[in-house]
N, C-alpha and C positions, 0 to 999 in steps of 0.2 A: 359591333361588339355588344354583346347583351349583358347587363346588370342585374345581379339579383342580391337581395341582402348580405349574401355570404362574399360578395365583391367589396369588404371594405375598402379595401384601400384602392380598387381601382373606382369605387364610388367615390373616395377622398379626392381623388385629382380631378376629378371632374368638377366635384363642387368647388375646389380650390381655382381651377379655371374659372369656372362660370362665376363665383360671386371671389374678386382676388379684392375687391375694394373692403369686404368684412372686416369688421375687429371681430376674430374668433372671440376673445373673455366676453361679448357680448352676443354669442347665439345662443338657442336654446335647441334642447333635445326636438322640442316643437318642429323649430325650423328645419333643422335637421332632415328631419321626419316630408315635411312638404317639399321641399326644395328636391330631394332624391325622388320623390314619387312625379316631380315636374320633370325629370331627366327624360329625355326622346329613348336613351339607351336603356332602362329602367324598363323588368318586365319579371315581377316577381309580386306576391298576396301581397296585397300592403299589412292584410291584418299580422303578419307576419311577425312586422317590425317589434320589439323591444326596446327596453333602457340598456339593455346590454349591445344589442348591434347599432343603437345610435352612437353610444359612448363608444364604438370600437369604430367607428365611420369618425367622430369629432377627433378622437384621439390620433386614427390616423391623418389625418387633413391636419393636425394640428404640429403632427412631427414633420411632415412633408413642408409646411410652413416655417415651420423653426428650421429644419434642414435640406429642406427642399434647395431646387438652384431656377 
């Protein structure tokens, strides 16, 4: 499966697997940002990224955490 920016939310489960020990209120768009471009499945311009597709990558990770199972 290949990732590219427009995969929020299947970019959110990944990061929600790989770091489940995170206190989300304490990442930053930064980390965001590194942590998705360290994904093996990850193949898209990094220059790409925005405030708008990190915040839509946190926000999703962050429902899927709240309501996730």
């Amino acid at each position: 499966m290949t990732l590219t920016w427009e995969a929020s939310y299947g970019i959110a489960l990944e990061l929600r697997r790989r770091h489940q020990e995170v206190n989300l209120d304490e990442v930053s768009l930064g980390q965001i940002y590194r942590w998705v471009l360290e994904l093996p499945e990850f193949e898209d311009d990094p220059a790409l990224a925005n405030d708008d597709i990190l915040k839509s990558i946190y926000l999703e990770w962050y429902e899927e955490h709240i309501h996730g199972t």
